[in-house]
PASEBA-1860 file (N, C-alpha, C; in nm, 3 decimals):
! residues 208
1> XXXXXXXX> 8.297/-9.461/-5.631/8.399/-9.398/-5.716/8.458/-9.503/-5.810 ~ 8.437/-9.482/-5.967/8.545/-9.520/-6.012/8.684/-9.571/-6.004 ~ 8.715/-9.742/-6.008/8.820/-9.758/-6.018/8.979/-9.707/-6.014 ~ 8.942/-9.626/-6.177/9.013/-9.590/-6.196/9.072/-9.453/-6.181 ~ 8.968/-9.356/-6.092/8.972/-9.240/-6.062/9.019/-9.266/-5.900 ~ 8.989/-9.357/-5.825/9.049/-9.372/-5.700/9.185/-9.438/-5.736 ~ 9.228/-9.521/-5.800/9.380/-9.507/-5.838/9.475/-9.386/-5.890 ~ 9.410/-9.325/-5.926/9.473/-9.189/-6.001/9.475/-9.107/-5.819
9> XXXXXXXX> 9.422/-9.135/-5.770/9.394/-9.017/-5.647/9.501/-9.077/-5.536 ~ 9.556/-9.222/-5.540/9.635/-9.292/-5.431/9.771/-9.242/-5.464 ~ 9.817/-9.199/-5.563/9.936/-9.169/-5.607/9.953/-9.003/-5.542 ~ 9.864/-8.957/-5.484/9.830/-8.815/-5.448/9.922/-8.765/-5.301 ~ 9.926/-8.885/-5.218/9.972/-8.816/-5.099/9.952/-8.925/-5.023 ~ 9.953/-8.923/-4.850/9.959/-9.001/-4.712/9.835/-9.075/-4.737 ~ 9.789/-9.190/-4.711/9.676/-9.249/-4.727/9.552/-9.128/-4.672 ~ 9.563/-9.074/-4.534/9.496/-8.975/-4.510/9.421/-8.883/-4.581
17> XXXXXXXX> 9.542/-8.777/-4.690/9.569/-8.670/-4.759/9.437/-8.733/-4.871 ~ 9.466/-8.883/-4.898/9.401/-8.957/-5.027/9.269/-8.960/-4.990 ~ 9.221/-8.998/-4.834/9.076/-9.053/-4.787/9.046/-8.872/-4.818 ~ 9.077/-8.811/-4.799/8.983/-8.648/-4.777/8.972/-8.599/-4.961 ~ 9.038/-8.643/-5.039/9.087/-8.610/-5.177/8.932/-8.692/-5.229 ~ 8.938/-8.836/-5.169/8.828/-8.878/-5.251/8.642/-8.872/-5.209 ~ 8.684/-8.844/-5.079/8.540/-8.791/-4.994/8.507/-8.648/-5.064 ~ 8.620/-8.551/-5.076/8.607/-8.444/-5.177/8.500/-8.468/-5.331
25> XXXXXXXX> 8.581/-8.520/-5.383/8.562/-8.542/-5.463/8.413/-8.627/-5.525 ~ 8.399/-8.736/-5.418/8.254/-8.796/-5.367/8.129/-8.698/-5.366 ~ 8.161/-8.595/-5.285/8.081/-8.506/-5.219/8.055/-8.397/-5.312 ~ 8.140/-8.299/-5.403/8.147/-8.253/-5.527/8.025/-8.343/-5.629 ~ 8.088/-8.452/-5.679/7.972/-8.538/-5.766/7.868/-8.523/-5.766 ~ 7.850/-8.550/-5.608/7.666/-8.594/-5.508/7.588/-8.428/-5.582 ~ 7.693/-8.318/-5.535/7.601/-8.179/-5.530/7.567/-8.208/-5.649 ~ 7.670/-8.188/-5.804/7.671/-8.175/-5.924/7.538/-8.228/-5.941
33> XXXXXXXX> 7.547/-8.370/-5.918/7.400/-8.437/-5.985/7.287/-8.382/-5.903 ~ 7.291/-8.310/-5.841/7.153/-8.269/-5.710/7.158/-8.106/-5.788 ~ 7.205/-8.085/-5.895/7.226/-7.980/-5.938/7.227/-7.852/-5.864 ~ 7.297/-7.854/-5.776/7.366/-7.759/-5.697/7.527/-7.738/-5.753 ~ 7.530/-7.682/-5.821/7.663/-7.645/-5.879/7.730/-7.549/-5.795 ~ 7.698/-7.446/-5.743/7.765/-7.373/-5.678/7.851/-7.424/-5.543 ~ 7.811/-7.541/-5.510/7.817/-7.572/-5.364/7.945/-7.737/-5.444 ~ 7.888/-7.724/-5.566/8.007/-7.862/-5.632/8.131/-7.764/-5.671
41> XXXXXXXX> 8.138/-7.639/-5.680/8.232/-7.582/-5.774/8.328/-7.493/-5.668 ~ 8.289/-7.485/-5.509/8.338/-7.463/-5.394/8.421/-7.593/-5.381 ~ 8.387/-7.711/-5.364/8.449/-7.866/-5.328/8.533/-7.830/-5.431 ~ 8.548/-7.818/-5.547/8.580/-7.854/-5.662/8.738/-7.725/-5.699 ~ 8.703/-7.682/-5.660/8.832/-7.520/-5.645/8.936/-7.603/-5.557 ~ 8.909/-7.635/-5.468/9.013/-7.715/-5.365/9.067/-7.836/-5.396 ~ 9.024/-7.906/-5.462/9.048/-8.069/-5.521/9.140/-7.986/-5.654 ~ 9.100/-7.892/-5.757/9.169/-7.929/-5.878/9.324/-7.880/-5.817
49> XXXXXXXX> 9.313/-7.753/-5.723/9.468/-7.747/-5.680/9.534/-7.874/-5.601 ~ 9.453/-7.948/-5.555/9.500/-8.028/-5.475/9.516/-8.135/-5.610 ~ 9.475/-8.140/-5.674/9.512/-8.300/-5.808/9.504/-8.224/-5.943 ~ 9.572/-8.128/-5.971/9.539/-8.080/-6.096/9.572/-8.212/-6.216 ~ 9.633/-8.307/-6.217/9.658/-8.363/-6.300/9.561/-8.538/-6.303 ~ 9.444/-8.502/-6.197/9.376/-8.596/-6.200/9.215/-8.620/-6.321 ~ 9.196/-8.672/-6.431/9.118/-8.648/-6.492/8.962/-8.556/-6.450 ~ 8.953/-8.690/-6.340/8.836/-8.699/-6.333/8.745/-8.513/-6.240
57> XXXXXXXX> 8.875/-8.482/-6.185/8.862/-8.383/-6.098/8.845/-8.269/-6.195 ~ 8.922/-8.228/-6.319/8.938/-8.100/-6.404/8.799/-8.136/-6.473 ~ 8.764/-8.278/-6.508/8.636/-8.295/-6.599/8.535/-8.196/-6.479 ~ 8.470/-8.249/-6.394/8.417/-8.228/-6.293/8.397/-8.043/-6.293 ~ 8.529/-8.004/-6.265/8.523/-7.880/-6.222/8.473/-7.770/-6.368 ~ 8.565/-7.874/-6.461/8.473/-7.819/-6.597/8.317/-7.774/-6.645 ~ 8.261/-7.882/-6.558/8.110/-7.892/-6.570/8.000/-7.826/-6.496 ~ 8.101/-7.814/-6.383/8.049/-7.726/-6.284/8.052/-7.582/-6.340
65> XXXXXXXX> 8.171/-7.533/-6.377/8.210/-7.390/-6.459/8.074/-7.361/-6.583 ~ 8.095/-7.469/-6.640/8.000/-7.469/-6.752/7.881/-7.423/-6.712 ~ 7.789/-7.549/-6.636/7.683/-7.486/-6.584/7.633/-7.364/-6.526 ~ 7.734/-7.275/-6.454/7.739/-7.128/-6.393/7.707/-7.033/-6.502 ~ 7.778/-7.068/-6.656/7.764/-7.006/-6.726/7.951/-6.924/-6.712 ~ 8.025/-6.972/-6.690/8.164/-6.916/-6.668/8.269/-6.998/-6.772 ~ 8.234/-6.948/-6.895/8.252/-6.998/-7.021/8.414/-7.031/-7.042 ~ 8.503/-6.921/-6.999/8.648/-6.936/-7.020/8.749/-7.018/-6.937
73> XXXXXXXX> 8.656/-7.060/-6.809/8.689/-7.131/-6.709/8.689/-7.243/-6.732 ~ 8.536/-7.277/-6.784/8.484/-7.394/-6.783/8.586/-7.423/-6.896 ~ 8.630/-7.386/-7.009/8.709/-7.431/-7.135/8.839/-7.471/-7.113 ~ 8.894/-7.409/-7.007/9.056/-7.429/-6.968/9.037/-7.564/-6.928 ~ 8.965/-7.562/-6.818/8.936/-7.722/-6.791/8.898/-7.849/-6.845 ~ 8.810/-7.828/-6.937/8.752/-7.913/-6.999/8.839/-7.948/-7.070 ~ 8.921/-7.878/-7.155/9.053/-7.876/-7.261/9.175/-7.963/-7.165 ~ 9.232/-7.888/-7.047/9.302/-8.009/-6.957/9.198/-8.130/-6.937
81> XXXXXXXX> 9.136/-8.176/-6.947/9.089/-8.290/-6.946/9.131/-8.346/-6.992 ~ 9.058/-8.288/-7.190/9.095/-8.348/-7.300/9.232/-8.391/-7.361 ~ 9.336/-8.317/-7.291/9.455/-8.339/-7.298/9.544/-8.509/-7.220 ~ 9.459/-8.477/-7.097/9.529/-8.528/-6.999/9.449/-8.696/-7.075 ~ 9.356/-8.706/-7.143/9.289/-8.798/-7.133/9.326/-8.884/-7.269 ~ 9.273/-8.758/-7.360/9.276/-8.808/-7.509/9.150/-8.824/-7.533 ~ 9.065/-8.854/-7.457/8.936/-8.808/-7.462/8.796/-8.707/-7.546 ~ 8.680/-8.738/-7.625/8.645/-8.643/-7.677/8.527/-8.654/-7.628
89> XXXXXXXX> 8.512/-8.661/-7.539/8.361/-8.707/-7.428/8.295/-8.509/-7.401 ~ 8.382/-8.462/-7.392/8.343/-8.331/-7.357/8.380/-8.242/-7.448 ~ 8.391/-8.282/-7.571/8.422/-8.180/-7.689/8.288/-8.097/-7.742 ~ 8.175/-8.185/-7.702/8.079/-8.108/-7.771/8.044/-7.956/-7.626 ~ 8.053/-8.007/-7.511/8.022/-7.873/-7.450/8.172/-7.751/-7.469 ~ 8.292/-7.789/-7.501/8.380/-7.720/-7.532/8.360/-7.653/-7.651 ~ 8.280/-7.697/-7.721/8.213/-7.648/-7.854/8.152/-7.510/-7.819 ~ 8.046/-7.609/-7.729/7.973/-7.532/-7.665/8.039/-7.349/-7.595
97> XXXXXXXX> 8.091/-7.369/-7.538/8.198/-7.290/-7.454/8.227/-7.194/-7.534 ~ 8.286/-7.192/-7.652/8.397/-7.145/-7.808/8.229/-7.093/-7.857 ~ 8.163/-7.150/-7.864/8.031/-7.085/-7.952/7.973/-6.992/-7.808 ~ 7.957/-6.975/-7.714/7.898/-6.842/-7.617/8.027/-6.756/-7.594 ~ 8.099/-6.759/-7.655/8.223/-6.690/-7.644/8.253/-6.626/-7.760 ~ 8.189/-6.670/-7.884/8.181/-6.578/-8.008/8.262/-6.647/-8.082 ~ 8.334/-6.761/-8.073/8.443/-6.793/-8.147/8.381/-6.900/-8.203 ~ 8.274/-6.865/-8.292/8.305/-7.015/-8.382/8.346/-7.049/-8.525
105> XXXXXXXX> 8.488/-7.014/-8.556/8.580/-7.083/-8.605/8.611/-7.172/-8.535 ~ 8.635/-7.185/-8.362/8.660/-7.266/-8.315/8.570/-7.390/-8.339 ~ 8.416/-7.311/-8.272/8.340/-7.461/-8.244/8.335/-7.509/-8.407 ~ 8.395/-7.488/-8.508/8.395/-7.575/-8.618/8.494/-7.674/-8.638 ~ 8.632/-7.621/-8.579/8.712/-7.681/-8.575/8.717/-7.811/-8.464 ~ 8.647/-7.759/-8.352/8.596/-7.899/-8.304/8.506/-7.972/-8.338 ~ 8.420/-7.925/-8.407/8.325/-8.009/-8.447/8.405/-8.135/-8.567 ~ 8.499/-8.062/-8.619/8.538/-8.130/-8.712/8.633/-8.272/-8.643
113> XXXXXXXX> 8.706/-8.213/-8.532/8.754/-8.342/-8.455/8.690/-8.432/-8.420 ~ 8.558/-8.385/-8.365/8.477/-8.491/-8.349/8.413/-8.553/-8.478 ~ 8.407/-8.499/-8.618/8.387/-8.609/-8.680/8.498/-8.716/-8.717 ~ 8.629/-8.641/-8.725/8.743/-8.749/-8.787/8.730/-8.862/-8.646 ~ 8.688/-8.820/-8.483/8.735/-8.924/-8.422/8.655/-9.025/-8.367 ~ 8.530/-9.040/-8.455/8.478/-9.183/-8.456/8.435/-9.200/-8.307 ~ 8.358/-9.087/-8.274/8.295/-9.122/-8.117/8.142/-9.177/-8.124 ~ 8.119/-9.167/-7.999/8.004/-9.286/-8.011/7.878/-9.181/-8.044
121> XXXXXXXX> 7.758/-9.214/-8.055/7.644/-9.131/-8.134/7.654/-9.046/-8.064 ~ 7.621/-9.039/-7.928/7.532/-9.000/-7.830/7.680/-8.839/-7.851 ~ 7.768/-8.860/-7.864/7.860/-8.759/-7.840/7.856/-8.645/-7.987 ~ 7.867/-8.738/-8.006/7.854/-8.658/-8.227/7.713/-8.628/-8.206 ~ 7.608/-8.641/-8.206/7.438/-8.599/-8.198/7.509/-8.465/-8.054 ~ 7.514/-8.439/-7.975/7.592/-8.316/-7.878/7.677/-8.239/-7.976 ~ 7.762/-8.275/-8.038/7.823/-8.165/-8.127/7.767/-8.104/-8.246 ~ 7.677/-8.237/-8.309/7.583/-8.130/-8.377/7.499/-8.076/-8.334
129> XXXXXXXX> 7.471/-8.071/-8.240/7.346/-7.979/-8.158/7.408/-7.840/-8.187 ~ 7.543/-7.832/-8.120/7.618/-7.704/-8.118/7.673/-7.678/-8.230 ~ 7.699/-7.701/-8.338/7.754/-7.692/-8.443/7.641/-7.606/-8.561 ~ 7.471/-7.711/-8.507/7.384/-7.563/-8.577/7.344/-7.480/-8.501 ~ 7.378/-7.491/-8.395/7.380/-7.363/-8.297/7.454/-7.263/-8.375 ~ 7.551/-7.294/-8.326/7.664/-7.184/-8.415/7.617/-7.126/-8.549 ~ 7.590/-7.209/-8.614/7.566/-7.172/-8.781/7.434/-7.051/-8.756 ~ 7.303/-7.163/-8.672/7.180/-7.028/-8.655/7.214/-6.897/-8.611
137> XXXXXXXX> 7.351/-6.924/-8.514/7.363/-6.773/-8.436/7.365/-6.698/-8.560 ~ 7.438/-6.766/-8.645/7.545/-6.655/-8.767/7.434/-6.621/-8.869 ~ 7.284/-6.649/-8.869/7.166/-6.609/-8.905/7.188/-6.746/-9.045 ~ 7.269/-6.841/-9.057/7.298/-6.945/-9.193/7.168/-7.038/-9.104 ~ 7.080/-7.016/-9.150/6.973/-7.136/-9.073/6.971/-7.242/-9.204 ~ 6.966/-7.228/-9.301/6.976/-7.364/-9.399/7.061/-7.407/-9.402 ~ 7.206/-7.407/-9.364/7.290/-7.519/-9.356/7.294/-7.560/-9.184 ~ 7.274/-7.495/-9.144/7.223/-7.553/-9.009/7.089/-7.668/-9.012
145> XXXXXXXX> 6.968/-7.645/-9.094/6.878/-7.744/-9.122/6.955/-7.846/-9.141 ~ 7.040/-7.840/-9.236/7.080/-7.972/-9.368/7.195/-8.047/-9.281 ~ 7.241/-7.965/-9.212/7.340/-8.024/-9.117/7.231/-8.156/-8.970 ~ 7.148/-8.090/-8.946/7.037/-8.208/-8.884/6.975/-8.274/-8.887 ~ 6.904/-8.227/-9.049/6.809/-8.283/-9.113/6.829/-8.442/-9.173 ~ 6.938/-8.490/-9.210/6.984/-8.623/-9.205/6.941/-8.716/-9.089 ~ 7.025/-8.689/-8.967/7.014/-8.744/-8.856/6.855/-8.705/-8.788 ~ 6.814/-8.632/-8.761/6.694/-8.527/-8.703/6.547/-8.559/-8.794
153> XXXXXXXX> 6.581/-8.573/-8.909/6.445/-8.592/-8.993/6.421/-8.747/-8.965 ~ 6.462/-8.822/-8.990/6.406/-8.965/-8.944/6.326/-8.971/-8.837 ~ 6.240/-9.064/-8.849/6.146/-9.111/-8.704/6.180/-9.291/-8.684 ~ 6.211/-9.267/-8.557/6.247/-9.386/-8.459/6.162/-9.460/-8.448 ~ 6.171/-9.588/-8.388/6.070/-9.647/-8.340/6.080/-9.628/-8.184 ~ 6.161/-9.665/-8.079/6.200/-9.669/-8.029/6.285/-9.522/-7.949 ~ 6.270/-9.356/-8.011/6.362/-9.237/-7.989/6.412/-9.265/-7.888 ~ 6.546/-9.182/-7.867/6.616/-9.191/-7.738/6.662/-9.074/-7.705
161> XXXXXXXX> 6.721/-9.001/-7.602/6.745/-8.868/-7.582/6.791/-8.756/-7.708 ~ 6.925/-8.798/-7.759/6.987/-8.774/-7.842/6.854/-8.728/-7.966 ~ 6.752/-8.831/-8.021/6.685/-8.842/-8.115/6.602/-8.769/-8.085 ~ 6.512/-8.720/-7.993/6.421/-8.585/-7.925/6.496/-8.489/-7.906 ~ 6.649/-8.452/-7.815/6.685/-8.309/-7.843/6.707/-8.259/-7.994 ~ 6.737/-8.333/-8.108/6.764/-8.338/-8.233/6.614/-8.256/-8.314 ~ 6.533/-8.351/-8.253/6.387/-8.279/-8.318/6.369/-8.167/-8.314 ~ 6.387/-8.116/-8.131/6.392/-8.010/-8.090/6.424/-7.913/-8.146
169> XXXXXXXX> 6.527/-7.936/-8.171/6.623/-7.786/-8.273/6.620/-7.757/-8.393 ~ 6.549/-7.906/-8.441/6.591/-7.891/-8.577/6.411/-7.814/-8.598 ~ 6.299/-7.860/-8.523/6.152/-7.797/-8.535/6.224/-7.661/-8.529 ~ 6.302/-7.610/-8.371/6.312/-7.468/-8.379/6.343/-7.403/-8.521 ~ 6.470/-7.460/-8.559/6.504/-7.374/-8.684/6.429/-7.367/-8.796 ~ 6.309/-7.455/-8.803/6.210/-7.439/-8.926/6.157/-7.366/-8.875 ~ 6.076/-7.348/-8.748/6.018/-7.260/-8.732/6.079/-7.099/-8.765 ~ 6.165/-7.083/-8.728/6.262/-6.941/-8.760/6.293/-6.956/-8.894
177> XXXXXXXX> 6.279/-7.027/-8.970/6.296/-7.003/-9.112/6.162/-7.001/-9.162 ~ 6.054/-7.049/-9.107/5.905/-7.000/-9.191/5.861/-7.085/-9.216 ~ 5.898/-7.249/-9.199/5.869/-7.355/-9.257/5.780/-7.409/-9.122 ~ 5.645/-7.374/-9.124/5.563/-7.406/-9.004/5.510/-7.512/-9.004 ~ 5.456/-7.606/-9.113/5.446/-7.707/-9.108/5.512/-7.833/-9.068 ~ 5.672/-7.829/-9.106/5.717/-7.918/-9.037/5.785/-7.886/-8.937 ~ 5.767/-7.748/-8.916/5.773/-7.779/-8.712/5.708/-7.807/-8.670 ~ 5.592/-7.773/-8.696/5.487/-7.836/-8.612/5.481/-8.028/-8.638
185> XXXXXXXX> 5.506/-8.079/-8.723/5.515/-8.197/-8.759/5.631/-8.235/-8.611 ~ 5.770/-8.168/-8.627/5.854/-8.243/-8.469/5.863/-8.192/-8.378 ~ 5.766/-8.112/-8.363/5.767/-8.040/-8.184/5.663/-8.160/-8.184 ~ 5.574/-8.179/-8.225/5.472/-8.318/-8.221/5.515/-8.467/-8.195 ~ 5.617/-8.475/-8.297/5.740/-8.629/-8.230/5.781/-8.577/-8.097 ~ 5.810/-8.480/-8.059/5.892/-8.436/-7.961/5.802/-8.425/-7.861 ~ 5.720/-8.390/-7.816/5.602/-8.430/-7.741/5.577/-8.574/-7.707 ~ 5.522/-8.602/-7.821/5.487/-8.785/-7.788/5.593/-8.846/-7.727
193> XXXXXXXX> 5.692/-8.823/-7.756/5.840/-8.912/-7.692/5.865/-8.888/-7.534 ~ 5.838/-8.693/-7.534/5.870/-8.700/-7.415/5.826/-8.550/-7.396 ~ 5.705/-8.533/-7.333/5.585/-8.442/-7.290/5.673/-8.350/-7.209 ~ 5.769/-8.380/-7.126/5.804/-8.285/-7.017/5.957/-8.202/-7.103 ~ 5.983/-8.275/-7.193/6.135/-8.177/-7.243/6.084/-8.015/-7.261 ~ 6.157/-7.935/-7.220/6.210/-7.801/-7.270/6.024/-7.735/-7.254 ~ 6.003/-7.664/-7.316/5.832/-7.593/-7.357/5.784/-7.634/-7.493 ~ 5.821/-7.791/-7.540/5.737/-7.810/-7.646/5.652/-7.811/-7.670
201> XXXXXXXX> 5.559/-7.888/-7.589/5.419/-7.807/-7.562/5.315/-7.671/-7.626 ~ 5.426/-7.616/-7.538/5.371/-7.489/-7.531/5.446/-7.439/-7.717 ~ 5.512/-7.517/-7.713/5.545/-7.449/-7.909/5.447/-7.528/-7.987 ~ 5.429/-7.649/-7.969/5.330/-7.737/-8.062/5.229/-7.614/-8.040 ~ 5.182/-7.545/-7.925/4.971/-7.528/-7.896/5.042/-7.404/-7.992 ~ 5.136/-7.306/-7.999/5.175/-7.173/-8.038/5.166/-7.196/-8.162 ~ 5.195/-7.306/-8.252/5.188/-7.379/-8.418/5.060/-7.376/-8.499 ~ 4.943/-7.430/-8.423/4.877/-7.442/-8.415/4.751/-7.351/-8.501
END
């Protein structure tokens, strides 16, 4: 555990009250990453009443919500996070959240926070993921291109996650706009980088 998340948890109660708060909380994590969410979001119901004002616990329970697909839940939380933190680490799945919920005025308006607040790639490349999400839902697939196509059209030497889910979406939306050639051009980067993501594959042989 984090430092600074087991200090946030000592201020909680009897040293006791604290050892079961952070074994909780331990044990929650373990499922999350074993992607058992249901069995993290049981641990996780009991900890946020028990520490609602502990970051690391509302992030957590956020993610868990998220993953279920329990969109309004997952947002309350994620948002107390963001509050409690100052934090914009989880703005792009709150995006996320506001866009399966129909609201994206919202996910624009976050998207836009996350550009004024100078976060690190890996977080801004997540909000634009969702940001031409949003736009494709709304059938605007060319400013959704042009919005990726900056970042997304380049080839790496080196790609890294961020730089393959980017391909990903941005091939999808050519493809849905008619432009078959250069999807097929980055479902092809997107392959070579990394054979097992999503059914690229199976979209490169469908291009074809």
């Amino acid at each position: 555990m984090r430092p600074a998340v087991a200090a946030e948890l000592r201020d909680l109660g009897t040293p006791r009250q604290v050892a079961r708060l952070e074994s909780g909380l331990a044990e929650a994590t373990r499922a999350y990453e074993r992607d058992r969410y249901r069995e993290a979001l049981a641990l996780l119901r009991e900890l946020a009443r028990a520490a609602p004002a502990v970051p690391a616990v509302r992030e957590l329970h956020g993610l868990a919500l998220y993953r279920l697909g329990r969109w309004s839940q997952a947002l309350r939380e994620l948002s107390a996070f963001a509050e409690l933190t100052g934090s914009f680490d989880q703005h792009p799945v709150i995006a996320d959240c506001e866009r399966a919920l129909g609201r994206h005025d919202r996910v624009e308006l976050v998207f836009a926070e996350l550009r004024r607040a100078g976060v690190a790639s890996d977080v801004l490349a997540e909000g634009r993921l969702v940001m031409a999400g949003s736009l494709a839902d709304r059938g605007r697939l060319a400013e959704a291109i042009a919005l990726l196509e900056p970042a997304a059209g380049r080839r790496v030497r080196r790609p890294l996650g961020r730089h393959v889910r980017q391909w990903y979406a941005l091939g999808d939306l050519y493809e849905r706009s008619g432009d078959l050639p250069r999807a097929r051009e980055l479902f092809r980067r997107v392959v070579e980088a990394d054979a097992e993501l999503s059914d690229a594959a199976e979209r490169l042989a469908g291009l074809r």
